[in-house]
PLY file of the C-alpha trace (Angstrom):
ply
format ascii 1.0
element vertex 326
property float x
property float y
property float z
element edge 325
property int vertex1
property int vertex2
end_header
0.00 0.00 0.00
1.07 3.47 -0.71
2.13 6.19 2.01
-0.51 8.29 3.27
2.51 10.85 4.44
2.51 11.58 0.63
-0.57 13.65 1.01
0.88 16.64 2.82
2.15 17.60 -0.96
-1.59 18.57 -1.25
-1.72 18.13 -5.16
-4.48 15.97 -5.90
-5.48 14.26 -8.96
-9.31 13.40 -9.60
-11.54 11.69 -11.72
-14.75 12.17 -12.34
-17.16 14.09 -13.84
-18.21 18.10 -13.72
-21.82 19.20 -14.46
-24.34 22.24 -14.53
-26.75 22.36 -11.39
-29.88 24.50 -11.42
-31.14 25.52 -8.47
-34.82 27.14 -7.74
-34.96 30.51 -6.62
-35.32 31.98 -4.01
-34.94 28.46 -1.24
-37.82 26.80 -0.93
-39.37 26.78 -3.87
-40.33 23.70 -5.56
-39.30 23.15 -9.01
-42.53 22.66 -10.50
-44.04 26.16 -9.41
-40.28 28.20 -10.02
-40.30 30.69 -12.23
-36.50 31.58 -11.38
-33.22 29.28 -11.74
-29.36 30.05 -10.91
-26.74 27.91 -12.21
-23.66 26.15 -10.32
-20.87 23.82 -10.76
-21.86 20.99 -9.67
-20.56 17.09 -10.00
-19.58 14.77 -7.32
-15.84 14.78 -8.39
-15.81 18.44 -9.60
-16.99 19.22 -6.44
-14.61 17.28 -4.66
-11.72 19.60 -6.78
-13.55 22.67 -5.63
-13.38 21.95 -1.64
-10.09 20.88 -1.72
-9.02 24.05 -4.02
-10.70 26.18 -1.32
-8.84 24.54 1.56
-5.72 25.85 -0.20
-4.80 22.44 -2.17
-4.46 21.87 -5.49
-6.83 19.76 -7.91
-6.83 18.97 -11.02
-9.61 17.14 -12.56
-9.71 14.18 -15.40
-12.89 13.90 -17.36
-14.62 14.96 -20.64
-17.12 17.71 -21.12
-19.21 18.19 -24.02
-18.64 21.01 -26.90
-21.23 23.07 -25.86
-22.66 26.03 -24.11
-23.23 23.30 -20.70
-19.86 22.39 -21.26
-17.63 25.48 -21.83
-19.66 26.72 -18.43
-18.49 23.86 -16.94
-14.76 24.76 -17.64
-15.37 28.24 -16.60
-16.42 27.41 -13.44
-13.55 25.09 -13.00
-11.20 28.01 -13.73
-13.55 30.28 -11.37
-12.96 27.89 -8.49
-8.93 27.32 -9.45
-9.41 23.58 -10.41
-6.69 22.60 -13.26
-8.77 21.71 -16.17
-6.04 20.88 -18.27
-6.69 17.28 -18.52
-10.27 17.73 -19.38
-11.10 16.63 -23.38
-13.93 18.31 -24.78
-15.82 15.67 -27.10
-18.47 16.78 -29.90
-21.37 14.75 -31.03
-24.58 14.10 -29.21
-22.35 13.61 -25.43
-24.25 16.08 -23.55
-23.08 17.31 -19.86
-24.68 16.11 -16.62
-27.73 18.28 -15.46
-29.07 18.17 -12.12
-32.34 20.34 -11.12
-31.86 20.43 -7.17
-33.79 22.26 -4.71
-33.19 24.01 -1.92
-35.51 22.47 0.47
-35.77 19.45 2.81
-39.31 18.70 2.91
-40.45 16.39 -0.26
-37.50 17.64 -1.90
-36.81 16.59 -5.18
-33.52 16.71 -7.34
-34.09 15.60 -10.88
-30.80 14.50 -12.60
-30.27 14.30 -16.42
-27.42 11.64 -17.39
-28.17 10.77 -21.10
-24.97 10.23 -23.25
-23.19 11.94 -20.70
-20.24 13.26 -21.47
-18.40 12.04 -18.53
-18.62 8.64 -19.75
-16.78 9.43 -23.22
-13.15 9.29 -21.11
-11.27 6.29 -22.27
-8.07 4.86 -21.28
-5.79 7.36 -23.65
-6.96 10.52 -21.66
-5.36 8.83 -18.42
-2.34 6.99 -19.93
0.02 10.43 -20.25
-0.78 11.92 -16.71
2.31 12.78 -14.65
0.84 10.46 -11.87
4.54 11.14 -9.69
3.91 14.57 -9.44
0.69 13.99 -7.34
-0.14 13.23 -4.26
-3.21 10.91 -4.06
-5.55 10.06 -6.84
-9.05 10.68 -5.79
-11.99 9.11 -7.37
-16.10 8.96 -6.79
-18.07 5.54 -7.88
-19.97 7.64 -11.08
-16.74 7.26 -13.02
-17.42 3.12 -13.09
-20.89 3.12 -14.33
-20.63 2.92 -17.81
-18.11 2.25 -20.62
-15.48 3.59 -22.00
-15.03 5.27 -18.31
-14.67 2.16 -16.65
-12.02 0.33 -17.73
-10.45 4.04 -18.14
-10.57 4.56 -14.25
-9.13 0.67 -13.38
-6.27 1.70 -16.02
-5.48 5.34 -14.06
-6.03 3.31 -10.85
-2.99 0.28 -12.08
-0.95 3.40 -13.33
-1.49 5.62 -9.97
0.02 2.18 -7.72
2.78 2.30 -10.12
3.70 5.46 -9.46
3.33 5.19 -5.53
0.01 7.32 -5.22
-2.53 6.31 -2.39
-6.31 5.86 -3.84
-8.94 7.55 -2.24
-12.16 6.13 -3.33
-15.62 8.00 -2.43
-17.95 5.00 -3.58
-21.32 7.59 -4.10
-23.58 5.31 -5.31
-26.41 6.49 -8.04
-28.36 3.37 -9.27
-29.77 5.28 -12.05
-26.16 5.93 -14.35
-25.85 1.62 -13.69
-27.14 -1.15 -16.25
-27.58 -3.25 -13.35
-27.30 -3.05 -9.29
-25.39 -6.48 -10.00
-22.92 -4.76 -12.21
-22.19 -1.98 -9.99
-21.88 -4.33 -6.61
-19.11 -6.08 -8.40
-17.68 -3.04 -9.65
-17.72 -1.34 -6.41
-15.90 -4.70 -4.61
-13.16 -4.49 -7.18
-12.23 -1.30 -7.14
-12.11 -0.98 -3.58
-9.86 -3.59 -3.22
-7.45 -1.27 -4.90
-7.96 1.74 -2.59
-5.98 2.91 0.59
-8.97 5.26 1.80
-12.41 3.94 1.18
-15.84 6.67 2.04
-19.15 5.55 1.92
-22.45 5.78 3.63
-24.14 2.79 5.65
-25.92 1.97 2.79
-23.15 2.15 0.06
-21.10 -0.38 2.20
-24.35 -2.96 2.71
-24.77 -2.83 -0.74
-21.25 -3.56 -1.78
-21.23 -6.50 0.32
-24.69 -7.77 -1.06
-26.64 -7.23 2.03
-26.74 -3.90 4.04
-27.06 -5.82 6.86
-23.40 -6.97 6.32
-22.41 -3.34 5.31
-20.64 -2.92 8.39
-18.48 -5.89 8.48
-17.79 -4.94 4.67
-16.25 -2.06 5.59
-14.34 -3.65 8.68
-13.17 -6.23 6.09
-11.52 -3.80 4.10
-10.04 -2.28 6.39
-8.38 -5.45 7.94
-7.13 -6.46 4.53
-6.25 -4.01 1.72
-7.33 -0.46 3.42
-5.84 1.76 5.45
-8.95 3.87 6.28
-12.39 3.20 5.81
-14.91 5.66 7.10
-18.41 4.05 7.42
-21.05 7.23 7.34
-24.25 7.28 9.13
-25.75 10.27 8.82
-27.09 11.61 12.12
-25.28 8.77 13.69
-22.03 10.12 12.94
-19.48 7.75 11.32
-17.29 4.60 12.33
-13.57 5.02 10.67
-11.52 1.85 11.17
-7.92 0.97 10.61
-6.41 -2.58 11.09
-5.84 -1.45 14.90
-8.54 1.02 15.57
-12.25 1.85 15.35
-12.72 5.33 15.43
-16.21 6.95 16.38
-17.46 10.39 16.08
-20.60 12.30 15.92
-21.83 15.44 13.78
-22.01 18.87 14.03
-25.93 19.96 13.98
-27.36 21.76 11.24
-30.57 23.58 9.93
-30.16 21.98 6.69
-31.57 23.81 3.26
-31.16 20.44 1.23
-29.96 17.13 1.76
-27.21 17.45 -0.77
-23.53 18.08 -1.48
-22.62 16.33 1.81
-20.46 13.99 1.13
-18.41 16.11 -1.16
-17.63 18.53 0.91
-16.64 15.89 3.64
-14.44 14.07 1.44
-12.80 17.72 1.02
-12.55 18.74 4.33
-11.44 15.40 5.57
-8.87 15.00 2.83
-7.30 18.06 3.62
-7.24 17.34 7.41
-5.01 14.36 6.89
-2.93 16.23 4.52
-2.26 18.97 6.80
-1.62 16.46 9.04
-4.32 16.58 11.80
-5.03 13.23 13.33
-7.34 11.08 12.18
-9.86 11.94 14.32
-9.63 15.30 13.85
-9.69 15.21 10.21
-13.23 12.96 9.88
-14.80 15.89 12.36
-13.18 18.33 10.31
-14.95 16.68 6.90
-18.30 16.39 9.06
-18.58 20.15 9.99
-18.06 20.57 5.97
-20.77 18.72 5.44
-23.03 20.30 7.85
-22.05 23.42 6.37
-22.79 22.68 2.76
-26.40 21.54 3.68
-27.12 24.60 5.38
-26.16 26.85 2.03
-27.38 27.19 -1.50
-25.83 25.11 -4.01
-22.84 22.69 -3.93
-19.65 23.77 -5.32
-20.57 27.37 -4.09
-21.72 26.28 -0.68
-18.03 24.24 -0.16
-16.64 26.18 2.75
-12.94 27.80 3.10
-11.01 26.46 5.39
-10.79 30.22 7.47
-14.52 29.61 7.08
-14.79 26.02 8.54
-12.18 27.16 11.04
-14.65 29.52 13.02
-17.44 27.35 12.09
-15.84 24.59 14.85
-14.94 27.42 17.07
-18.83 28.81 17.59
-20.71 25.75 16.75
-22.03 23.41 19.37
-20.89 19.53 18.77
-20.04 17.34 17.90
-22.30 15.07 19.10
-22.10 12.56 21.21
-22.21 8.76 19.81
0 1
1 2
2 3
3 4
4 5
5 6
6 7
7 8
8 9
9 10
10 11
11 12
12 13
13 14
14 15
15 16
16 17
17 18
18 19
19 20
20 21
21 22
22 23
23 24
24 25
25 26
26 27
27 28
28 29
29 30
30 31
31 32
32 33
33 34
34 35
35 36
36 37
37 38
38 39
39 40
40 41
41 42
42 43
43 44
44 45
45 46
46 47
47 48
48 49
49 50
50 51
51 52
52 53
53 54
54 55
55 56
56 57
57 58
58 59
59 60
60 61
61 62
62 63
63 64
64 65
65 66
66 67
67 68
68 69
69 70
70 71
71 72
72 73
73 74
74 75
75 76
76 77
77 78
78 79
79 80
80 81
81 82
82 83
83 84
84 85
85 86
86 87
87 88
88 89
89 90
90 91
91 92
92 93
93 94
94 95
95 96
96 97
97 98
98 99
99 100
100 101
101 102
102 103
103 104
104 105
105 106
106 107
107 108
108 109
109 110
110 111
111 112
112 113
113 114
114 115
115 116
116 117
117 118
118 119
119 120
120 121
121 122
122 123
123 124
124 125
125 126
126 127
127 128
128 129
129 130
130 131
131 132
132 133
133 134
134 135
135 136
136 137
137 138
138 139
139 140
140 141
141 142
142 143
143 144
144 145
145 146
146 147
147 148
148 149
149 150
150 151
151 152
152 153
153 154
154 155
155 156
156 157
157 158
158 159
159 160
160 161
161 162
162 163
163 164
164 165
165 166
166 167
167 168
168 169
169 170
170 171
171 172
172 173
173 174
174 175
175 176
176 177
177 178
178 179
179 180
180 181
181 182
182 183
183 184
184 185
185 186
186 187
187 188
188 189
189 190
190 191
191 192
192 193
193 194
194 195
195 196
196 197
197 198
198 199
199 200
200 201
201 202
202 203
203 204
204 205
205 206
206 207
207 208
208 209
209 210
210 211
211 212
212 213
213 214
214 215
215 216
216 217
217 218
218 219
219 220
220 221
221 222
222 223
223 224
224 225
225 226
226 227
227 228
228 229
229 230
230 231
231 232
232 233
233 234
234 235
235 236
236 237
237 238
238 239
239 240
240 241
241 242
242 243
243 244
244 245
245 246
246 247
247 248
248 249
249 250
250 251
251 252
252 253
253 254
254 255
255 256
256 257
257 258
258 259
259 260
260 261
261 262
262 263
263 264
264 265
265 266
266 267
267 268
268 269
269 270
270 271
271 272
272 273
273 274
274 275
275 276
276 277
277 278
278 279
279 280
280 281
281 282
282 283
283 284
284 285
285 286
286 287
287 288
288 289
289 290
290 291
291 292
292 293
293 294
294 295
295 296
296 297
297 298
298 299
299 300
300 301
301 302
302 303
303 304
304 305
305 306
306 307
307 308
308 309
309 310
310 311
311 312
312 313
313 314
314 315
315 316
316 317
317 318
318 319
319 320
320 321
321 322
322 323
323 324
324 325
């Protein structure tokens, strides 16, 4: 397995996809009755690239955007937010960039998310082959990027070529049954590629239903960590999370929030934790650090807007009550 001390060079590779969010205005307002939208970055992995940029790391992001208006936002926003775009190809035909139409609202909220021919999906194994992967200090990935084909076997290829190099895998597996063929295919998926992967996120759920039965989620995640994983953070939502190592078992709570929407979470706590370990906090300290992100980002409009500085998340843990108690 690859050195986790290699993260305090906090330059971070991703892959993954960036997309256009639209987001009813003003907050509360259902889709159906809006008669006003604002646009974001959004994207799990994009995302991802944003909070870490904004906790004063670098990111640069590997995917494929389509030539269009959607598109070219998407790369402007990536510049906006300081994420290296330089290794995203922009691909022509009918690929079209992911779309999701969230809303900022917790009662019978509804985000509607369009993923036909996405563009994401175009990457293929030449677009990772070149990368520097030595310069870097982690390759970070979320679960989207296995769904389909060409992207899959173009993420296992990056993922062979990062181990070559020495990088440690961070793998946030982020689950969406509807970009999968099959919830066989993508349990099978999931196992392999977290068998490659020195940090492993992922809800309660995610892990039961990598192991084939959320009931067995937990010792899933235990599993990996005992074998091929350093770190495995089991989420929970209001129940905090459960990080194990081979020696330890790690609980912690959350940081209460009046949350806006139920999304963006577990970007922005992959971000905040991320950069906790690579400033060197212990571990402990770093999960908390990636749940008060995430309690932030639910309490704000948008996703890749919402992600929080780290000056920002700083005084957030000084005048916020919690964590709580698990």
């Amino acid at each position: 397995m690859a050195s986790l001390d290699r993260l305090s060079g906090k330059n971070f590779l991703i892959i993954g996809r960036a997309g256009m969010d639209f987001y009813p205005d003003p907050p509360g307002t259902k889709t159906e009755e809006a008669t006003h939208f604002f646009a974001a970055l959004g994207g799990s992995s994009a995302n991802i690239g944003v909070a870490l940029s904004k906790h004063g790391a670098r990111a640069s992001l590997v995917t494929c955007v389509s030539d269009d208006a959607i598109g070219h936002y998407c790369l402007n926003q990536l510049d906006r937010y300081e994420v290296d775009r330089k290794f995203v190809r922009i691909v022509g035909g009918e690929a079209r960039n992911s779309l999701a139409i969230v809303e900022s609202r917790i009662e019978d909220h509804q985000s509607v998310i369009y993923r036909n021919r996405a563009a994401d999906f175009e990457m293929t194994s030449d677009d990772v082959q070149d990368l520097a992967y030595k310069r870097y200090s982690a390759l970070i990935t979320t679960g989207t990027v296995f769904a389909a084909e060409p992207s899959r076997s173009a993420a296992f290829y990056a993922f062979d070529l990062a181990k070559k190099a020495g990088l440690p895998l961070i793998f946030d597996v982020d689950y969406r049954p509807y970009s999968w063929s099959s919830a066989e295919v993508a349990s099978e998926t999931y196992s392999r590629a977290a068998e490659y992967c020195d940090i492993i996120v992922g809800n309660d759920v995610e892990f039961g239903f990598m192991a084939g039965d959320y009931e067995q989620g937990l010792k899933k995640a235990k599993d990996l960590a005992n074998t091929t994983a350093k770190i495995v953070v089991y989420k929970m939502g209001e129940f905090g999370a459960i990080t194990f190592t081979a020696d330890s078992e790690i609980r912690t709570g959350i940081y209460p929030a009046k949350a806006l929407k139920p999304t963006g979470a577990g970007d922005s706590f992959m971000g905040g934790f991320v950069a906790g370990l690579a400033d060197g906090r212990p571990l402990e300290e770093a999960v908390l650090r990636g749940s008060a992100c995430a309690s932030m980002v639910v309490a704000r409009v948008g996703c890749a807007p919402a992600m929080p500085t780290t000056l920002e998340l700083d005084n957030f843990l000084r005048g916020h009550a919690g964590p709580t108690e698990v």
